[in-house]
VODREN-235016 format. One record per residue (C-alpha): x, y, z. Coordinates in steps of 0.001 Angstrom, whole numbers, plus 500000, padded with zeros to 6 digits. Layout:
<rs>
r u = X, v = Y, w = Z
...
</rs>
This chain:
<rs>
r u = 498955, v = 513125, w = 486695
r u = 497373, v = 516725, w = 487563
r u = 498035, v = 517826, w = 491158
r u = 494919, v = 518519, w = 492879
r u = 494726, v = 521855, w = 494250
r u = 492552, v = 522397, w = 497435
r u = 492456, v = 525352, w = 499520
r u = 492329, v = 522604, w = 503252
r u = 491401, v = 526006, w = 505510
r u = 489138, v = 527140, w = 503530
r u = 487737, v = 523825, w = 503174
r u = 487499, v = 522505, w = 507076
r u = 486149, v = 526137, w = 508023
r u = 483264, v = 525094, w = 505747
r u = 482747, v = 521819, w = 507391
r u = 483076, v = 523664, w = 510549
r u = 480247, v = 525779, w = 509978
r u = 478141, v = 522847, w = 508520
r u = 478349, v = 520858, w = 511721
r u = 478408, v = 523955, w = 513971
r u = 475203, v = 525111, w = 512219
r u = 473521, v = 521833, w = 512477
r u = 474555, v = 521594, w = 516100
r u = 472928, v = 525584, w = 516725
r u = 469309, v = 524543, w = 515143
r u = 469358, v = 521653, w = 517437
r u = 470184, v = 523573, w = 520436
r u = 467889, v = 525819, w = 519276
r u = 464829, v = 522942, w = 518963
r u = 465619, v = 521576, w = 522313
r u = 465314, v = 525117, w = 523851
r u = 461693, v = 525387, w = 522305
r u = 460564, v = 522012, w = 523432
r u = 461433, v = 522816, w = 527159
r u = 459636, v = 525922, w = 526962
r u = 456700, v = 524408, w = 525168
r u = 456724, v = 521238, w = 528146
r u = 456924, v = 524158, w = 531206
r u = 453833, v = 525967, w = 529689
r u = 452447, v = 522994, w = 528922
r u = 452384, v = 521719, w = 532727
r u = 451048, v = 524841, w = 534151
r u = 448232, v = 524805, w = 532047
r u = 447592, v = 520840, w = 532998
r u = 448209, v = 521313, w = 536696
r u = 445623, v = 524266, w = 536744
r u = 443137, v = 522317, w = 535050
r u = 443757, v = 519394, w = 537470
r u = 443584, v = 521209, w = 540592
r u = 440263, v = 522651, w = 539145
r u = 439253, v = 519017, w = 538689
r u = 440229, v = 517109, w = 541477
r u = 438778, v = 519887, w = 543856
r u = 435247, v = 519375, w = 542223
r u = 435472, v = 515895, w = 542272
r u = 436991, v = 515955, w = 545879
r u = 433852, v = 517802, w = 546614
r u = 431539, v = 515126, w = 544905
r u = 433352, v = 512335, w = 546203
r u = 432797, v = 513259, w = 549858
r u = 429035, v = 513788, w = 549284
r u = 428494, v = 510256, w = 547453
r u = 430781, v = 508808, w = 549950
r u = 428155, v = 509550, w = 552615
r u = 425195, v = 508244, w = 550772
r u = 427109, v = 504895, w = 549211
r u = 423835, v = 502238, w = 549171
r u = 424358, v = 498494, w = 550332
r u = 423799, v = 497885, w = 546573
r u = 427121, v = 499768, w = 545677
r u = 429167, v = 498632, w = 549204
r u = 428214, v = 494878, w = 547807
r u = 429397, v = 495834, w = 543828
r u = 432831, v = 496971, w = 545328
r u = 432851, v = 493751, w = 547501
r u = 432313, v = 491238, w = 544743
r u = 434864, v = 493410, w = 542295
r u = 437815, v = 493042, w = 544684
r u = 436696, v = 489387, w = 545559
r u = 436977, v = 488416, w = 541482
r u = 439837, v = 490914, w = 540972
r u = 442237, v = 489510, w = 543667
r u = 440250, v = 485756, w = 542749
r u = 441604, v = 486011, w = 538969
r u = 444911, v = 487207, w = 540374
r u = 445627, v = 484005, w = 542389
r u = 444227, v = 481521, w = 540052
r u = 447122, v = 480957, w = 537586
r u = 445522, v = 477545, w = 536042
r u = 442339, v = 479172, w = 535221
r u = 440757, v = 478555, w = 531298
r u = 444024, v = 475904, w = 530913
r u = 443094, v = 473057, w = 528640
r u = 445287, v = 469894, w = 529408
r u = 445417, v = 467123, w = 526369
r u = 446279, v = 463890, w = 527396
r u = 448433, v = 462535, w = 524036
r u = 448565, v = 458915, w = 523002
r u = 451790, v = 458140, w = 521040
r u = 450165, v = 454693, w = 519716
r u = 447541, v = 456684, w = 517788
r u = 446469, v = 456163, w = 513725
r u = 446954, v = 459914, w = 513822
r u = 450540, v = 459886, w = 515779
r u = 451725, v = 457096, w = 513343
r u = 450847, v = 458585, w = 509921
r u = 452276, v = 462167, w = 510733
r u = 455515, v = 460549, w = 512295
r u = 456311, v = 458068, w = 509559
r u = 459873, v = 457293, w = 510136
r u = 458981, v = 456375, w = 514246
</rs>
């Protein structure tokens, strides 16, 4: 039988530095993601306080000049919305079945 000869420091510093270098690039990754998300919501809550401000703007001029026609839309929208809501049995179809029927007696044969 030949004696295996492995060098075991040499040999676990090399695993060391696989797993060390694999744990570095993800460091690394996670480091670039946070800086990418930070950037990322600047940008996004610039361009929504540029939005909202406009349509803040709009919104208080419509609000003024809502029509009957659009205060009765809104009406009947929360009316069906919270109607739908409360209705559970709505669109249920209930089948009344007859055990005695040809149909029940040639599908359950051994009844």
């Amino acid at each position: 039988m030949i004696p295996l000869i492995t060098d075991w420091p040499q040999a676990w510093s090399m695993a060391g530095m696989g797993v060390g270098a694999v744990f570095v690039i993800l460091i690394l990754i996670v480091c670039v993601l946070q800086i990418f998300s930070v950037m990322a919501r600047k940008t996004t809550a610039k361009a929504i306080n540029v939005k909202t401000d406009y349509k803040e703007k709009k919104q208080a001029k419509a609000f003024n000049k809502a029509s009957d026609a659009d205060k009765a839309a809104v009406a009947v929208a929360l009316y069906l919305y919270y109607y739908e809501k409360n209705n559970r049995e709505n669109r249920v179809l209930t089948i009344k079945h007859n055990p005695n029927s040809a149909w029940h007696a040639e599908l359950n044969e051994r009844l």
